[in-house]
C-alpha positions as CSV (number, residue, x, y, z in Angstrom):
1,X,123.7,163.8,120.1
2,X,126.9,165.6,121.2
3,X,127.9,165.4,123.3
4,X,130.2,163.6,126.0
5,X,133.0,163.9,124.9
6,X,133.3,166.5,122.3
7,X,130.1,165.4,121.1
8,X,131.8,165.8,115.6
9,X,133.3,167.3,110.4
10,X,135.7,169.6,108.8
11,X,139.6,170.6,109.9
12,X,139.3,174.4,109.0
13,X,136.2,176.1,111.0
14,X,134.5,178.7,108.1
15,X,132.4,179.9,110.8
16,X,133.3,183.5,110.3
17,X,132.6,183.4,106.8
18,X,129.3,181.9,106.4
19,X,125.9,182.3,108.3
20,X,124.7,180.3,111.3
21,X,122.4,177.0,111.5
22,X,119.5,179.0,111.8
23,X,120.0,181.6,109.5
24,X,121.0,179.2,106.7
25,X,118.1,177.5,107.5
26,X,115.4,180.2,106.8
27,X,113.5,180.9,104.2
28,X,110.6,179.1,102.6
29,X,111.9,175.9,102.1
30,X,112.2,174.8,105.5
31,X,111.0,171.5,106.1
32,X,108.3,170.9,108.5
33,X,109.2,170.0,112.5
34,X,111.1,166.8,113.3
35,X,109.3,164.1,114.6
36,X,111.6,163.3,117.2
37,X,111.1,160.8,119.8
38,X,112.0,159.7,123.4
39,X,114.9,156.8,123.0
40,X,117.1,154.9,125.0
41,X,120.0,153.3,123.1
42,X,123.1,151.4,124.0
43,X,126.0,151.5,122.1
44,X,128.9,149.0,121.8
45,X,132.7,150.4,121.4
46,X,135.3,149.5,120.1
47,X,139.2,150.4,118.7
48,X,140.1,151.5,115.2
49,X,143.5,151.4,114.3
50,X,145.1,153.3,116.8
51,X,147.9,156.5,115.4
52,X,150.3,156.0,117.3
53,X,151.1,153.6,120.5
54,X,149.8,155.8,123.0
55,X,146.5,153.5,122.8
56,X,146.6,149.9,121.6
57,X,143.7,148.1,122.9
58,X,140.5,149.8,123.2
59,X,136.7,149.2,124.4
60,X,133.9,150.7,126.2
61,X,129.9,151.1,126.1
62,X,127.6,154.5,126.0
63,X,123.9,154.8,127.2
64,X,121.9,157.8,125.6
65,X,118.8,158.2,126.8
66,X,116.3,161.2,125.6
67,X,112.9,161.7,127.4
68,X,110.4,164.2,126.3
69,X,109.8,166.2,129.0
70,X,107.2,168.3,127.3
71,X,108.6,171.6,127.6
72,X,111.8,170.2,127.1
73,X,114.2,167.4,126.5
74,X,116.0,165.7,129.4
75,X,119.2,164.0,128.3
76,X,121.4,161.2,129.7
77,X,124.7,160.0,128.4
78,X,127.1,157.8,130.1
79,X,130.6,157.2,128.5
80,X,132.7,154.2,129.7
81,X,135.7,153.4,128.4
82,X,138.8,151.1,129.0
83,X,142.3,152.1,127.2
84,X,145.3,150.3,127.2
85,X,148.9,151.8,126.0
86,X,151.9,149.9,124.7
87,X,153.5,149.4,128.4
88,X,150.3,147.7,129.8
89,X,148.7,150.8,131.2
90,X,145.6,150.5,131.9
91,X,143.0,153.4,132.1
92,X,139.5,153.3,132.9
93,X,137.3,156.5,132.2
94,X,133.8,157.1,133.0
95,X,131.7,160.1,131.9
96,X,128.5,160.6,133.4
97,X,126.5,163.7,131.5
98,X,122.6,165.1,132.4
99,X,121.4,167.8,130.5
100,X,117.9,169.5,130.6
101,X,117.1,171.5,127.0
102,X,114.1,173.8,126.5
103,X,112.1,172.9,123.3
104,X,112.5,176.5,122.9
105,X,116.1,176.0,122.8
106,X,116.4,179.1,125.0
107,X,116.9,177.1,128.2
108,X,120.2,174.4,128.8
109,X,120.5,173.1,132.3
110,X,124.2,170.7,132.5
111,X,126.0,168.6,134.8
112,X,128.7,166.6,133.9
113,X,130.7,164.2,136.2
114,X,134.2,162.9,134.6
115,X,135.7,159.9,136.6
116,X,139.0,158.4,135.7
117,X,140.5,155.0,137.7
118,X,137.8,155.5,140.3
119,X,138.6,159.4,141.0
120,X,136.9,162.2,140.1
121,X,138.8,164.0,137.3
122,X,136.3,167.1,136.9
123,X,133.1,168.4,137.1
124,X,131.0,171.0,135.6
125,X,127.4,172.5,136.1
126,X,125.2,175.0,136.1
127,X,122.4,176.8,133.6
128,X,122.9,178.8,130.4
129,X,119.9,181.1,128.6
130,X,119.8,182.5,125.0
131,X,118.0,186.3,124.9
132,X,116.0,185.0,121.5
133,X,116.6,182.0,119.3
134,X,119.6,183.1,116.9
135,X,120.7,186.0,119.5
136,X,123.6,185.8,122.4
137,X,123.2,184.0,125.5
138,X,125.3,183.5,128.9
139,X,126.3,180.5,130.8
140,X,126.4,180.5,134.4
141,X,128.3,178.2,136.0
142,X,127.7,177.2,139.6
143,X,130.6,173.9,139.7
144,X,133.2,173.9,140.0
145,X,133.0,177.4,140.6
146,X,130.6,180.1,140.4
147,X,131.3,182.3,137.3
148,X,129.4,183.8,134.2
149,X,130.8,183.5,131.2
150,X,129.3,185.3,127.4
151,X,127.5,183.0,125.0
152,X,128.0,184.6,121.3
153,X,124.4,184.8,118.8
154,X,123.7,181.8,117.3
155,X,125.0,179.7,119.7
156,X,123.2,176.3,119.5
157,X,122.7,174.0,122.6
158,X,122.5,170.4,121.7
159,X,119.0,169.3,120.8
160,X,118.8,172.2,118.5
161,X,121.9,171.6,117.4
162,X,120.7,167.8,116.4
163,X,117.5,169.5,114.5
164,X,119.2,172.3,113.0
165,X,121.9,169.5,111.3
166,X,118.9,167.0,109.9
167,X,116.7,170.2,108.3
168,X,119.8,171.0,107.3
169,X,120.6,167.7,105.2
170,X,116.2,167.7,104.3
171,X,116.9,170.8,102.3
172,X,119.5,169.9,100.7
173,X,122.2,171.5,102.4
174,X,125.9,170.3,102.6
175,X,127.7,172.8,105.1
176,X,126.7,174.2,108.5
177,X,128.7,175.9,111.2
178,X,127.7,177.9,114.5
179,X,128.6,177.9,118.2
180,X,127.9,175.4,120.5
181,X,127.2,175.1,124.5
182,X,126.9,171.7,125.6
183,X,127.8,172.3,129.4
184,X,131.4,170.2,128.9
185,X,133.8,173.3,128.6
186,X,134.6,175.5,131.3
187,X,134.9,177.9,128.6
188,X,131.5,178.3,127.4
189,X,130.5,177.9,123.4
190,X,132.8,175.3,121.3
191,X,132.8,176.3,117.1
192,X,131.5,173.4,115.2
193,X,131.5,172.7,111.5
194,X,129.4,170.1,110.3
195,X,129.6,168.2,107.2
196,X,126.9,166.7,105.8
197,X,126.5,163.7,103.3
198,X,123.6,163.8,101.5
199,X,119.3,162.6,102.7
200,X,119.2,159.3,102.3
201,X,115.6,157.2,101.0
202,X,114.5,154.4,103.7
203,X,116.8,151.3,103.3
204,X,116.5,147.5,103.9
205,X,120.0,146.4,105.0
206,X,122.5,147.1,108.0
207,X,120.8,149.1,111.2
208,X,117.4,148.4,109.5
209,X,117.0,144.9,110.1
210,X,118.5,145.0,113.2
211,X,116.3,147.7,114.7
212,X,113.4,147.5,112.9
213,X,111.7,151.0,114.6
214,X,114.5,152.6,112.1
215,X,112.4,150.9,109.1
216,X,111.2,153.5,106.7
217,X,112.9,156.5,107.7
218,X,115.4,158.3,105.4
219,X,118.6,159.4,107.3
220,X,122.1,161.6,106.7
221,X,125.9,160.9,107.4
222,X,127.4,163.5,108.7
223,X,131.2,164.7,110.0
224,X,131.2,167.3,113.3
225,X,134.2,169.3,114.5
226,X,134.3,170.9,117.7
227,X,137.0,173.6,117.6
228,X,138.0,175.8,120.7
229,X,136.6,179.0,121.3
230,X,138.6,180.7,118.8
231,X,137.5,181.0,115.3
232,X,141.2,181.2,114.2
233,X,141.6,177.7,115.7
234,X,142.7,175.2,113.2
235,X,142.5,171.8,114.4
236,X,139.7,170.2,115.9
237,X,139.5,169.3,119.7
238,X,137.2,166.4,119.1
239,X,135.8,165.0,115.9
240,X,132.5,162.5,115.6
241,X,130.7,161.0,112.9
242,X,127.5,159.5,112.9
243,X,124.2,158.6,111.1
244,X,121.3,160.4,111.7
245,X,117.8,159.7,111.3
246,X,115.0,161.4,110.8
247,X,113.7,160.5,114.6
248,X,116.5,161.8,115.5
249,X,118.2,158.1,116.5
250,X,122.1,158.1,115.6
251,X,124.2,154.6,114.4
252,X,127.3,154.5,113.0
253,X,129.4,156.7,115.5
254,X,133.2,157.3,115.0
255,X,134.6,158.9,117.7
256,X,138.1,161.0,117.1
257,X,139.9,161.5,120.0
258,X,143.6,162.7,118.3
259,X,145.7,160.0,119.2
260,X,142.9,157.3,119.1
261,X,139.4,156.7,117.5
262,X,136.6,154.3,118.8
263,X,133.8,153.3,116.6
264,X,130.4,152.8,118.2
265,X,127.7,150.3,117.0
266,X,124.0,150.3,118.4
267,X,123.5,147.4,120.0
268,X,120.2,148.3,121.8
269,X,117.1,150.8,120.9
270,X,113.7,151.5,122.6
271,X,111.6,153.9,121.6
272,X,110.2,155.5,124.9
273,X,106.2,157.2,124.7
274,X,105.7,161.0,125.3
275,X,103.6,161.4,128.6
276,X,102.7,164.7,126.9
């Protein structure tokens, strides 16, 4: 899940020093593919303690919805939220994100609508293609304006992204970094740095009693980072935490925006059917 807004773990990007998702994930021990599955999931938000007083009073909602489009995965995220600052201010901001991913993970198709106090704040769309999986791409954008800009090799788009981070935790791994086009940057590919806390057995308490399609399924916690498009870049622009399992269904999220974080809580899960 990335993904609107930016989308996840470490303050210093080491993506020039070690190899990408899908290189570190070669090699015989490989897990086999992720059962992931269609979902629609509601998530309740709310305020942690804010860092300073630019935000005092925080909460919102998020829809993610995932459908299995059979060649691909067609994504849905809207992002509402309502902040209020220490003179009263208050803001109401509403992202509205549609993506379309080739289970190839060649193929990203975006459109992202950012709304603040009833206006449109920006917009971005368009279609980006990878030559090969692990090899350079390019974004083309066609709003707000039409332009082209380079993908680098590995970039990841989202859904590859989410399996590249689970195999990644399966075998064992505690690091990954690469770049990362999700369609919300004008710019192209983000860096990202993922930290990963361990694979989890099946549990009994917390998200497990309360959704009981999560029963049974081992899970990892992991810490994203989504850094400019400089590898020299040293602080994050966005930072999100979640829980992961093995479906592919997050819980847990922590969303850092700098001055602010929100914590998000499922509150709703359906497991939709593949018309495949």
């Amino acid at each position: 899940m990335r993904q609107l807004p930016r989308f996840s773990f470490v303050l210093l990007l080491l993506a020039a020093a070690l190899p990408s998702a899908t290189a570190a994930l070669a090699g015989p021990s490989v897990p086999p593919p992720l059962p992931f599955v269609g979902q629609r999931a509601l998530y309740a938000l709310s305020l942690t303690a804010p860092r300073d007083n630019s935000v005092v009073a925080g909460s919102g909602r998020m829809g993610y919805e995932v459908l299995d489009a059979c060649d691909g995965w067609a994504v849905r995220q809207r992002l509402e939220m309502t902040l209020v600052d220490a003179n009263g201010q208050v803001t109401h901001t509403l992202s509205d994100y549609a993506t379309w991913e080739a289970k190839s993970g060649l193929v990203f198709r975006f459109h992202t609508l950012d709304v603040t106090n009833g206006h449109a704040s920006d917009r971005l769309a368009g279609e980006a293609h990878l030559v090969r999986a692990g090899g350079p791409g390019e974004a083309i954008y066609s709003e707000p304006a039409h332009k082209s800009v380079r993908l680098p090799a590995g970039t990841l788009f989202p859904m590859a992204q989410t399996e590249a981070i689970i195999l990644a935790a399966r075998a064992g791994k505690k690091f990954m970094a690469s770049p990362l086009f999700d369609g919300t940057d004008a710019n192209g590919a983000s860096w990202s740095s993922v930290v990963i806390d361990g694979w989890d057995p099946p549990a009994h308490k917390g998200v497990h009693q309360r959704f009981p399609l999560l029963a049974g399924l081992p899970s990892t916690r992991v810490h994203v980072a989504f850094f400019g498009r400089k590898p020299s870049a040293m602080l994050p622009d966005f930072e999100i935490g979640m829980r992961y399992f093995l479906n592919g269904v997050a819980d847990g999220l922590a969303m850092n925006f700098g001055t602010f974080t929100m914590r998000g809580q499922l509150a709703h899960l359906a497991i939709l059917p593949s018309h495949c």
